[in-house]
One Martini backbone bead per residue (centre of mass of N, CA, C, O) as a GRO file, in nm:
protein
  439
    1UNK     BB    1   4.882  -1.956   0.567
    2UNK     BB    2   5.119  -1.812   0.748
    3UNK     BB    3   5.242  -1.474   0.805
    4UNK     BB    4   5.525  -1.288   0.886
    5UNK     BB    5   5.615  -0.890   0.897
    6UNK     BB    6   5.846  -0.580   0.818
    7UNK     BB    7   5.780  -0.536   0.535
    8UNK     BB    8   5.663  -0.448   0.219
    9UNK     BB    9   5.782  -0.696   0.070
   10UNK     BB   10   5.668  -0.859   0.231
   11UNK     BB   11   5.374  -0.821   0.193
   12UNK     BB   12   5.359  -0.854  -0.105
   13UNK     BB   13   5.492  -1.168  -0.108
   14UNK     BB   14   5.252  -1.278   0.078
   15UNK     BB   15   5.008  -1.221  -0.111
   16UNK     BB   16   5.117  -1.319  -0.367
   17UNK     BB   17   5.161  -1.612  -0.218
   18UNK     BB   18   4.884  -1.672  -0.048
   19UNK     BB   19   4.871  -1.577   0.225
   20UNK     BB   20   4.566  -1.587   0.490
   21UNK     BB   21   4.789  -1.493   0.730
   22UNK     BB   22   4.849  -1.193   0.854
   23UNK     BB   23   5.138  -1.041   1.010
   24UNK     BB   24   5.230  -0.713   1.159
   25UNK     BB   25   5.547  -0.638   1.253
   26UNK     BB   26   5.527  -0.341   1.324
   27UNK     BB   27   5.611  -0.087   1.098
   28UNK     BB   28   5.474  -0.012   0.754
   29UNK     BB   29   5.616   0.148   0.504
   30UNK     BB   30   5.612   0.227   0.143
   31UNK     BB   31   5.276   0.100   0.039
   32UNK     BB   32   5.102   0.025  -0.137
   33UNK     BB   33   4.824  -0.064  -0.208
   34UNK     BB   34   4.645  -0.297  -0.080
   35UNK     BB   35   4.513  -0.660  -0.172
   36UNK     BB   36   4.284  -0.849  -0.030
   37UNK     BB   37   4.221  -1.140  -0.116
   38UNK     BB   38   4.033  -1.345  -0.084
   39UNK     BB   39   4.038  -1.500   0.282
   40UNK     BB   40   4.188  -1.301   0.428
   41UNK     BB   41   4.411  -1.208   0.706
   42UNK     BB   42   4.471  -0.918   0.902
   43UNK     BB   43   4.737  -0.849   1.160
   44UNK     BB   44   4.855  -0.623   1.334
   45UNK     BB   45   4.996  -0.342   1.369
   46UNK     BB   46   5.153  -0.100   1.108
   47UNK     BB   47   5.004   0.091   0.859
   48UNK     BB   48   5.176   0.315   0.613
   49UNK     BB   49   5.070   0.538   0.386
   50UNK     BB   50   5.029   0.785   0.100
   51UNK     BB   51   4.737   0.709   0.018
   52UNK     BB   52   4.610   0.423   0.013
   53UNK     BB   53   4.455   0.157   0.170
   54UNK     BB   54   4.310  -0.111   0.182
   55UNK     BB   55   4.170  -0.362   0.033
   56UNK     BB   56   3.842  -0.522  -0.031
   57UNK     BB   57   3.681  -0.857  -0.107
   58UNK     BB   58   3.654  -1.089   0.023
   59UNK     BB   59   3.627  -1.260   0.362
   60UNK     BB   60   3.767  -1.033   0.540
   61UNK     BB   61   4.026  -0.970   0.806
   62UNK     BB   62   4.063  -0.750   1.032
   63UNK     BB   63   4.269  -0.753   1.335
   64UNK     BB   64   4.461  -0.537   1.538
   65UNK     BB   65   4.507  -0.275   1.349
   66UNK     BB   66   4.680   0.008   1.217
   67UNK     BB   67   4.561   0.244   0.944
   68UNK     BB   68   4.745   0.506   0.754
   69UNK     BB   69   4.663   0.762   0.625
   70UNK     BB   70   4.553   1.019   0.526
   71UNK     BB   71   4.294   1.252   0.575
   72UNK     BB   72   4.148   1.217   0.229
   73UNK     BB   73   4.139   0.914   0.248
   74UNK     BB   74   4.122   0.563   0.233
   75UNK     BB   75   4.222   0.331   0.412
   76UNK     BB   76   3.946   0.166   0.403
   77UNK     BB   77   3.822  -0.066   0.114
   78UNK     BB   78   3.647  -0.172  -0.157
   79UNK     BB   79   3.591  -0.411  -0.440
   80UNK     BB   80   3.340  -0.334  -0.656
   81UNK     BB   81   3.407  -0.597  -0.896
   82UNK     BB   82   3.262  -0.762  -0.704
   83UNK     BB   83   2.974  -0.922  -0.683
   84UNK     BB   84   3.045  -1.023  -0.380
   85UNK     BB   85   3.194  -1.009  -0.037
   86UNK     BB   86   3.077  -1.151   0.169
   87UNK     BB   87   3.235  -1.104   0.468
   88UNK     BB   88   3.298  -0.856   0.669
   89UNK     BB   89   3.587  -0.777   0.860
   90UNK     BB   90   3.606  -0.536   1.204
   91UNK     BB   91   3.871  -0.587   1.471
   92UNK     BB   92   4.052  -0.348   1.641
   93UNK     BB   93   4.054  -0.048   1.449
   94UNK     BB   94   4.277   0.166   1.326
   95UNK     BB   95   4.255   0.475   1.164
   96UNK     BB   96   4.355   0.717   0.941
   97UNK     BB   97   4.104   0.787   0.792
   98UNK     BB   98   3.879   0.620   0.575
   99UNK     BB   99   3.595   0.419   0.587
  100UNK     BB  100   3.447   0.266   0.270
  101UNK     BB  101   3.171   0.083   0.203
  102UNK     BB  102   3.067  -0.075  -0.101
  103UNK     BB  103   2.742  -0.087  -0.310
  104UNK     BB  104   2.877  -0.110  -0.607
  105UNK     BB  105   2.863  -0.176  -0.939
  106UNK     BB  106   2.937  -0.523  -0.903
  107UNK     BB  107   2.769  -0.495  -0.639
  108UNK     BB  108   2.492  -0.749  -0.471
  109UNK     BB  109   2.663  -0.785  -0.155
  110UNK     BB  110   2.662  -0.859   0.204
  111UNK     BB  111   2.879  -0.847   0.506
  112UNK     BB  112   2.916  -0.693   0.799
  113UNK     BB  113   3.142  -0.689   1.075
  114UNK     BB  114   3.188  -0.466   1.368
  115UNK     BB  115   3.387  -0.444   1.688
  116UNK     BB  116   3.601  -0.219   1.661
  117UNK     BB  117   3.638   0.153   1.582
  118UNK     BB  118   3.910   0.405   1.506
  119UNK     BB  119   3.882   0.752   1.353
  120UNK     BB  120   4.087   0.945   1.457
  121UNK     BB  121   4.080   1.082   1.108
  122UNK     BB  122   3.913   1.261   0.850
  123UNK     BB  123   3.869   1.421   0.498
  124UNK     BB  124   3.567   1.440   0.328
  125UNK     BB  125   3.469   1.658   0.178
  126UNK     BB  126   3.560   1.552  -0.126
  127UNK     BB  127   3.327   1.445  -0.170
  128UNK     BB  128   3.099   1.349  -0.480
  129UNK     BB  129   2.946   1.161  -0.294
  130UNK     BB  130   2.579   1.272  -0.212
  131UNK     BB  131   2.300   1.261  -0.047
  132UNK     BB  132   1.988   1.370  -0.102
  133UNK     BB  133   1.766   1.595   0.032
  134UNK     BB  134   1.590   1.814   0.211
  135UNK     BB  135   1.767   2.035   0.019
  136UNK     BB  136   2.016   1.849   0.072
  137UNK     BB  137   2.363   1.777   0.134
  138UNK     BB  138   2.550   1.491   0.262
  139UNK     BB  139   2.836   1.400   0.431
  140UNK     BB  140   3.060   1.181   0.455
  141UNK     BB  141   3.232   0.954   0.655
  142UNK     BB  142   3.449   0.809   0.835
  143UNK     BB  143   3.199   0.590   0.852
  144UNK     BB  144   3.102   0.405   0.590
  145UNK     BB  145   2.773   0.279   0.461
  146UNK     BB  146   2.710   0.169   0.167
  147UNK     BB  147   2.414   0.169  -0.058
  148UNK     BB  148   2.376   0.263  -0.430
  149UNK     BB  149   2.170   0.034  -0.535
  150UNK     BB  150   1.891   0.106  -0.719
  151UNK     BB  151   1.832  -0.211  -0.642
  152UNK     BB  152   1.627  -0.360  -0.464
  153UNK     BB  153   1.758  -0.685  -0.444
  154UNK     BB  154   1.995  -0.506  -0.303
  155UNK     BB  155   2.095  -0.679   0.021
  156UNK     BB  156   2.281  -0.506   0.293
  157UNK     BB  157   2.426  -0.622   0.565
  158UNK     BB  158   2.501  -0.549   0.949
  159UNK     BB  159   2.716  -0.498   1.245
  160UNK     BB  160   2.806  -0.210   1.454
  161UNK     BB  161   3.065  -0.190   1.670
  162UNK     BB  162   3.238   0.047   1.894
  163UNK     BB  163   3.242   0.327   1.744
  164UNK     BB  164   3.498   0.596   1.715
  165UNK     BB  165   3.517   0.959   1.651
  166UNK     BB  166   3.790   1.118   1.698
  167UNK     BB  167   3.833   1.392   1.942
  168UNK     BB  168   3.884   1.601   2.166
  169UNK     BB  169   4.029   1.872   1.969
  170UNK     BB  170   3.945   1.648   1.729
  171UNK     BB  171   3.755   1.674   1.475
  172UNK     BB  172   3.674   1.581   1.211
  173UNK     BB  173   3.584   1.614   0.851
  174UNK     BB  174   3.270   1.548   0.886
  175UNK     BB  175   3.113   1.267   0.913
  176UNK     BB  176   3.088   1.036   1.095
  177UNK     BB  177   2.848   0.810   1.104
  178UNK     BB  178   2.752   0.655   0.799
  179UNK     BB  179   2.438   0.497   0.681
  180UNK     BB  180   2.306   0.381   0.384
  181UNK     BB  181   2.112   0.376   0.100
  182UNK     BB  182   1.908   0.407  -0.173
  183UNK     BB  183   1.795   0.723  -0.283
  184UNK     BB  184   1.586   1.010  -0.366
  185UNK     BB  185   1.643   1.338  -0.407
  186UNK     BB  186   1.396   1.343  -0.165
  187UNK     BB  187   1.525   1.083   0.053
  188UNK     BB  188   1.423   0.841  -0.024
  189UNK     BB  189   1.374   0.543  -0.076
  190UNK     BB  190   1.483   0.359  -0.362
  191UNK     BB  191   1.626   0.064  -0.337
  192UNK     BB  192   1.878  -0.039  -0.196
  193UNK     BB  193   1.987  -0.181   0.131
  194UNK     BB  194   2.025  -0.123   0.442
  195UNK     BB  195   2.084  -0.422   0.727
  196UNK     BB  196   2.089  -0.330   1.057
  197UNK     BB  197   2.089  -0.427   1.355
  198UNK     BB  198   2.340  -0.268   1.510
  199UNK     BB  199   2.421   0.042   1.636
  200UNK     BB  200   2.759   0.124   1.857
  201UNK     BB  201   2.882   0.416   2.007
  202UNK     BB  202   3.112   0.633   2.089
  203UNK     BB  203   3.282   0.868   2.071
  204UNK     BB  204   3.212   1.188   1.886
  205UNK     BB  205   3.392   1.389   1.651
  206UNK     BB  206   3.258   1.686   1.459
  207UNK     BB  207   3.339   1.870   1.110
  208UNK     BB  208   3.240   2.011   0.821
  209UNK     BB  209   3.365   2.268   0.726
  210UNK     BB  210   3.159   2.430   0.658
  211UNK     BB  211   3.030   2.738   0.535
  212UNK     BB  212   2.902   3.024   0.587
  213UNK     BB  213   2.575   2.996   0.495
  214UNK     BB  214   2.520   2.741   0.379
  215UNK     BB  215   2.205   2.585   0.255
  216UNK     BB  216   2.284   2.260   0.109
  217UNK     BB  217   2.495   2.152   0.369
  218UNK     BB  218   2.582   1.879   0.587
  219UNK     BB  219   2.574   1.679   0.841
  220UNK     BB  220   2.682   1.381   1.125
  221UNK     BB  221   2.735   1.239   1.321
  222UNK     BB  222   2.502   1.034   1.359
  223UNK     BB  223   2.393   0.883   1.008
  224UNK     BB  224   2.065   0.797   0.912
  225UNK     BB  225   2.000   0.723   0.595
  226UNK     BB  226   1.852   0.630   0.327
  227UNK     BB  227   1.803   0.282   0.326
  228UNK     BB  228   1.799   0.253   0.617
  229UNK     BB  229   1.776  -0.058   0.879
  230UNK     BB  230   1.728  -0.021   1.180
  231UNK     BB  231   1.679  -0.176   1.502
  232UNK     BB  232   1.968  -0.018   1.641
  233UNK     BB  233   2.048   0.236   1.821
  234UNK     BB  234   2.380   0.354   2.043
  235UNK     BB  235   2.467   0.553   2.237
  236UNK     BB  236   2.736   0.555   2.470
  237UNK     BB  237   2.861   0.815   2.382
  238UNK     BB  238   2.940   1.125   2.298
  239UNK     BB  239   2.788   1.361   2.072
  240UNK     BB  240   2.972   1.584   1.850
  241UNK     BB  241   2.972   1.925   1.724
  242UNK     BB  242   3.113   2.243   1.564
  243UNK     BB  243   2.998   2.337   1.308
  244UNK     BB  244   2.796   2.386   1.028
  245UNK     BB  245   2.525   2.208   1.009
  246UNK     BB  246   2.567   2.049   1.220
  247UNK     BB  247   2.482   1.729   1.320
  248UNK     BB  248   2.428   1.512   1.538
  249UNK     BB  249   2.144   1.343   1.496
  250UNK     BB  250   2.027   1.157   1.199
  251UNK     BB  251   1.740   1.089   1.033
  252UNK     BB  252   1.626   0.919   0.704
  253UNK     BB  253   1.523   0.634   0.779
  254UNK     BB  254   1.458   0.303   0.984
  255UNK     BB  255   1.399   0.313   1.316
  256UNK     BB  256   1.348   0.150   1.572
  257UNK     BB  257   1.558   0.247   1.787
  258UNK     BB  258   1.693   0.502   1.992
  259UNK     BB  259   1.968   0.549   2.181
  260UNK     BB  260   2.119   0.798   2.461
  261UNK     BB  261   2.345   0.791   2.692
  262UNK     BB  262   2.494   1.082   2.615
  263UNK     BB  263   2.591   1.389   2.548
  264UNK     BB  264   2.419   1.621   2.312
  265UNK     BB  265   2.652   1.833   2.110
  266UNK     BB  266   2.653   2.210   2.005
  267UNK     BB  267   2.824   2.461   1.845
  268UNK     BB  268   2.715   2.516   1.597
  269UNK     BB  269   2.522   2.648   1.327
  270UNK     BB  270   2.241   2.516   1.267
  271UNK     BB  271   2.204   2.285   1.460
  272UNK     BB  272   2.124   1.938   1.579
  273UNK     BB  273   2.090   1.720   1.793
  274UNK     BB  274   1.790   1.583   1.675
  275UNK     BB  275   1.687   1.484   1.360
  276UNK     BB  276   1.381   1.406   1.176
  277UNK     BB  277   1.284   1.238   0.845
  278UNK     BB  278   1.186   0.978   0.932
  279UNK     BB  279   1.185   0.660   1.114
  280UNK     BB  280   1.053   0.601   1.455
  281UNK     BB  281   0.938   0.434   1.739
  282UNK     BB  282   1.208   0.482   1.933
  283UNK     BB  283   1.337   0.783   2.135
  284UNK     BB  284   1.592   0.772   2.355
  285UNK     BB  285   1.717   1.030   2.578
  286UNK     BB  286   1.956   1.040   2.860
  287UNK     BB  287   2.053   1.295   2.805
  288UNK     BB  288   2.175   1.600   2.737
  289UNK     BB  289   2.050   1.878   2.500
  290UNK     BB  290   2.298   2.075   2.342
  291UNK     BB  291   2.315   2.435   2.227
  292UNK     BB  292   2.467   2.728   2.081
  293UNK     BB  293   2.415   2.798   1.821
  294UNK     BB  294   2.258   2.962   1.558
  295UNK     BB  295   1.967   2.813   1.493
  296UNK     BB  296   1.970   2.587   1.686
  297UNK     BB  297   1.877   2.270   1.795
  298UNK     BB  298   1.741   2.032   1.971
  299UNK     BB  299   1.423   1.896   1.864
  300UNK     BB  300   1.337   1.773   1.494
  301UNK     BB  301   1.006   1.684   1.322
  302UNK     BB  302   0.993   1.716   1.003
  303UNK     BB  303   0.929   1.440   0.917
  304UNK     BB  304   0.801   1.170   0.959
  305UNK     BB  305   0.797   0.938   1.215
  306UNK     BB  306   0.721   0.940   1.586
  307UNK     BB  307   0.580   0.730   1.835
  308UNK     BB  308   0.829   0.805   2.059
  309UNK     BB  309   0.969   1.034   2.323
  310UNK     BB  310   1.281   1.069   2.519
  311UNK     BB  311   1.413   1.300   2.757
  312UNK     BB  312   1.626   1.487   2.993
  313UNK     BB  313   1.716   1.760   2.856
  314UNK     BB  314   1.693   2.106   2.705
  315UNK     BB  315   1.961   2.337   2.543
  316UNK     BB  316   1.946   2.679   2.412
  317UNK     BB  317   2.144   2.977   2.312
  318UNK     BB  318   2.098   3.079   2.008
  319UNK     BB  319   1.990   3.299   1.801
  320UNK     BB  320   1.715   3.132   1.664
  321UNK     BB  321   1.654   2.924   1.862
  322UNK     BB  322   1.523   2.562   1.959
  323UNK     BB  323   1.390   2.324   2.126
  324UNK     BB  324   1.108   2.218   2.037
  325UNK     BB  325   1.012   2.090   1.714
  326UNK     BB  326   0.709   2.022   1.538
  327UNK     BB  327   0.560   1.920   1.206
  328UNK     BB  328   0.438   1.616   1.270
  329UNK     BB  329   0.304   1.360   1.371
  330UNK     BB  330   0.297   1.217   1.694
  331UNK     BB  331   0.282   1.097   2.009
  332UNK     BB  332   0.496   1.093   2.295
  333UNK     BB  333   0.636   1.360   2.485
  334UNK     BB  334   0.910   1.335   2.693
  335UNK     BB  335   1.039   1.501   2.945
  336UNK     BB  336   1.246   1.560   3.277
  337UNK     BB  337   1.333   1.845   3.191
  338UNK     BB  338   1.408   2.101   3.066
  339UNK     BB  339   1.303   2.370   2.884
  340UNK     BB  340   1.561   2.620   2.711
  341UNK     BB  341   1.612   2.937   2.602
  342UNK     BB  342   1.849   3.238   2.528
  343UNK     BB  343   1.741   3.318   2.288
  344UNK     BB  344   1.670   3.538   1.967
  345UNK     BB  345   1.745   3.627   1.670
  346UNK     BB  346   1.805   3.473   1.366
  347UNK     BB  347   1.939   3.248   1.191
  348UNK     BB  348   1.862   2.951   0.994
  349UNK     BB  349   1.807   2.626   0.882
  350UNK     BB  350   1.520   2.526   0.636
  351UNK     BB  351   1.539   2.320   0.392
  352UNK     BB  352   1.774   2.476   0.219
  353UNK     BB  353   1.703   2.792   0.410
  354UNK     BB  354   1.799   3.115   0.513
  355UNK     BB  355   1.663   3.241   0.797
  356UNK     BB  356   1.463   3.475   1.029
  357UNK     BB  357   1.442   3.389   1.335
  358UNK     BB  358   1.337   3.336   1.635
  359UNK     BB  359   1.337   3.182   1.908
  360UNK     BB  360   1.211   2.872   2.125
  361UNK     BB  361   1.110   2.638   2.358
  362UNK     BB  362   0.796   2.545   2.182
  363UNK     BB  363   0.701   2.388   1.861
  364UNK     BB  364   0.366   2.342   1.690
  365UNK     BB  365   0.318   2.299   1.385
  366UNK     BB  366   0.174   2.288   1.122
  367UNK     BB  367   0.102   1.958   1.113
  368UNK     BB  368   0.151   1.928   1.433
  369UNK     BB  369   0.118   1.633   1.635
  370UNK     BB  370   0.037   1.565   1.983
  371UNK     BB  371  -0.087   1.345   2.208
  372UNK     BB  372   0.157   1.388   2.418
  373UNK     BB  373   0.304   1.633   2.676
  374UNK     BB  374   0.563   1.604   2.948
  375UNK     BB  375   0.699   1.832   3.167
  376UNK     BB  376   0.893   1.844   3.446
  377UNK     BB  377   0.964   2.104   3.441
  378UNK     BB  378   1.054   2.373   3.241
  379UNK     BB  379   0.937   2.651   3.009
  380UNK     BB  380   1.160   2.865   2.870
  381UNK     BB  381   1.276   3.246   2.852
  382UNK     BB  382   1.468   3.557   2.808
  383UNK     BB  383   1.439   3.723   2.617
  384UNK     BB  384   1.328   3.938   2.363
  385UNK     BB  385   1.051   3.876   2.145
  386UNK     BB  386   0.973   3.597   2.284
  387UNK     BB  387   0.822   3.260   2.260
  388UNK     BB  388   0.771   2.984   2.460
  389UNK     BB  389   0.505   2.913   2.313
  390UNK     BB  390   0.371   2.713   2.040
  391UNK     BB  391   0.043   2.657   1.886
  392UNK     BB  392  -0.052   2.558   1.552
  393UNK     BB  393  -0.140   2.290   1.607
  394UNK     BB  394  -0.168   1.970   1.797
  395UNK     BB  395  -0.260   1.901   2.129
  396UNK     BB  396  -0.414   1.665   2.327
  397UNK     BB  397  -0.185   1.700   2.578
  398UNK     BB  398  -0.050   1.922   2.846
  399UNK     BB  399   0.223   1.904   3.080
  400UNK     BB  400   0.372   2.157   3.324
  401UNK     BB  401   0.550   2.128   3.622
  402UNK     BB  402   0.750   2.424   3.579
  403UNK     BB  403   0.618   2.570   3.367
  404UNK     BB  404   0.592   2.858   3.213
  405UNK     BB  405   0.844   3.102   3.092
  406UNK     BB  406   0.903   3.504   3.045
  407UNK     BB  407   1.140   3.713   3.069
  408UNK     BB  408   1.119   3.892   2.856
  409UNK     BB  409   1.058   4.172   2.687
  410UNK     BB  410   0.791   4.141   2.481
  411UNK     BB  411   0.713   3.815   2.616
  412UNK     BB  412   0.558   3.519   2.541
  413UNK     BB  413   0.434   3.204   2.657
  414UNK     BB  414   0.160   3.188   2.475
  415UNK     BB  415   0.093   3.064   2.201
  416UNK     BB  416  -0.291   2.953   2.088
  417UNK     BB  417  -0.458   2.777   1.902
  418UNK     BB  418  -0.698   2.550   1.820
  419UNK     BB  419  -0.531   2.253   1.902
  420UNK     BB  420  -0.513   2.347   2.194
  421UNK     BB  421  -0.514   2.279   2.500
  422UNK     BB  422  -0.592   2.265   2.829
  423UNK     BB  423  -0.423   2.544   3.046
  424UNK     BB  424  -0.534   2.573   3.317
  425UNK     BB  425  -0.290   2.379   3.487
  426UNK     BB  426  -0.046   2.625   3.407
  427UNK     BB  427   0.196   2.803   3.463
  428UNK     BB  428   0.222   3.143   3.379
  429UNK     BB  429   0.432   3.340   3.263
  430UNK     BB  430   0.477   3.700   3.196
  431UNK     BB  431   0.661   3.990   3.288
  432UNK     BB  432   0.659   4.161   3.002
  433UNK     BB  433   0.360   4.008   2.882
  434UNK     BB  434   0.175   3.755   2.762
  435UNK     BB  435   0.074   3.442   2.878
  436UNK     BB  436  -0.192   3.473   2.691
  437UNK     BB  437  -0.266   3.359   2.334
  438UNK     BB  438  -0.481   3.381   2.073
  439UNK     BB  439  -0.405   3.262   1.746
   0.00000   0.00000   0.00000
């Protein structure tokens, strides 16, 4: 039964008998939230809220709908009292406010797939769940997936396409796109699981409101949680954070494939374009990589593996920034254009602690070992007092076609520890400063 509604009262009493179809013709306000029925499909217009705006519960579709809710409530939200969600469905909404979808409570399962979902605007700072991991706590995001459930048995797959969150000069306030299942204190995977065939982003703008100096609270452009297993994630438009310890790209989970194909831009302190704390087996960044804020990275391989990475080109600028840090052992890392940083010293976010470290524009840390790094074009510094290359772990062979620069006073090109490749047929400059270094 199809039914078509242009007032609130008209609304509740089509729901209320069951009409399995409804259409909103024109705008409709002054309406509590409402309960979409199992089976129920809501489509067309604008429904504007006071306060929560639609909940689902089984086999529900949204859509070519406009969901306005407050921007610190949720639009869109599901009933956790359902055993199972069925298929819910999200094709072209737009919403003011957060879309929430949960595996908790009495969710054993379910099946999501959006199409087209644009979150104008949503604050979701006020969120008291979030999960923790390497040292802190993560912000939820303006598009929400999460499984909750501590139980290994219960999981929910997804299929997430064409999501875009916040605007130029209008960015949400938390994590953009945040996807993720059940975790432990240290961030593993330990639960319910959430199994995404593909996600993919067009623009993304998010600011997470953190308070400067904080370390142990974080954000996400595009955030995958401990316990997603995605097989493919494609940013296809930019993905941009403002904001203090704002990542833009961040996986605590597990991705076949990362494919960015648009420019990935922090400009706020301790950020990072792309940072891994999970798995992931290819990394493909297409486009630059840009970092302007204290502390920010270029790209960070923290924890977990990375079977192989390629670059378009990295660019940091503010002090204490890094362009490429490695900690963990990876296969093969390219760049096609320069690493380069601009920054001097700075405070830097590590871990949920805030250090005061020097700018670096590669780094290969204890621990992090690299089997083949190919940089296509320069590997520069330009402050004093900093090193452009550092290898204090092992990389089993380094080629840079345009040369390792350091153009600061008191600055060194290589600091090479012992499990340095052979560096001899690298052009390597030190202005003012020592071009090579035995650590």
């Amino acid at each position: 039964m199809t039914s078509t509604v242009t007032s609130a009262p008209e609304l509740a009493e089509a729901i209320a008998g069951g009409a399995s179809d409804i259409s909103v013709e024109g705008t409709i306000s002054g309406s509590p939230m409402i309960t979409l029925p199992p089976g129920t499909t809501l489509r067309s217009g604008t429904l504007e809220f006071g306060a929560r705006g639609v909940r689902l519960t089984r086999d529900n579709v949204l859509e070519d709908v406009t969901i306005l809710a407050p921007e610190h409530e949720a639009a869109i939200l599901n009933d956790t009292s359902v055993e199972n969600f069925g298929t819910l469905r999200l094709h072209n909404v737009r919403t003011r406010g957060q879309v929430l979808l949960l595996a908790a409570d009495a969710v054993r399962g379910g099946d999501i797939r959006i199409d087209g979902l644009h979150v104008q605007a949503a604050d979701v700072r006020g969120r008291v769940m979030r999960p923790h991991g390497f040292g802190v706590d993560a912000l939820q995001g303006g598009l929400t997936v999460w499984n909750r459930q501590a139980d290994p048995a219960v999981v929910v797959t997804a299929e997430i396409l064409r999501v875009s969150i916040g605007g130029s000069g209008a960015p949400i306030r938390g994590s953009g796109v945040f996807v993720g299942g059940h975790g432990d204190w240290n961030g593993k995977a330990d639960g319910g699981a959430l199994k995404v065939s593909q996600l993919t982003t067009g623009e993304v703008h998010t600011d997470g409101g953190i308070p400067a100096g904080t370390p142990d609270l974080i954000s996400g452009g595009v955030f995958v949680i401990s316990g997603a297993f995605v097989d493919q994630v494609l940013n296809e438009g930019p993905v941009t954070t403002y904001g203090q310890n704002d990542m833009v790209l961040d996986n605590w989970g597990a991705v076949t494939t990362w494919t960015a194909q648009a420019p990935v831009v922090s400009h706020g302190p301790s950020g990072i374009g792309f940072v891994n704390f999970g798995d992931i087996e290819m990394l493909d960044v297409r486009a630059p990589i840009q970092t302007h804020g204290k502390g920010a990275r270029g790209f960070n391989l923290y924890n977990g593996s990375l079977a192989s990475a390629r670059f378009a080109e990295i660019t940091t600028t503010g002090d204490g920034s890094v362009g490429i840090q490695v900690s963990k052992p990876m296969g093969r890392l390219e760049v096609r254009g320069d690493v380069t940083t601009s920054g001097g010293e700075g405070l830097r976010l590590v871990k949920g602690v805030q250090m005061v470290l020097k700018a670096i524009a590669l780094s290969v840390k204890a621990g992090g070992r690299v089997e083949q790094i190919e940089i296509g074009g320069a590997v520069a510094t330009t402050r004093d007092d900093v090193v452009s290359v550092e290898i204090e772990g092992d990389v089993a062979a380094l080629a840079v076609a345009g040369g390792i620069r350091a153009s600061g006073h008191h600055s060194d090109a290589i600091h090479a520890g012992a499990g340095a490749p052979d560096l001899s047929g690298i052009e390597t400059t030190a202005e003012n400063g020592t071009p090579l270094l035995r650590i």
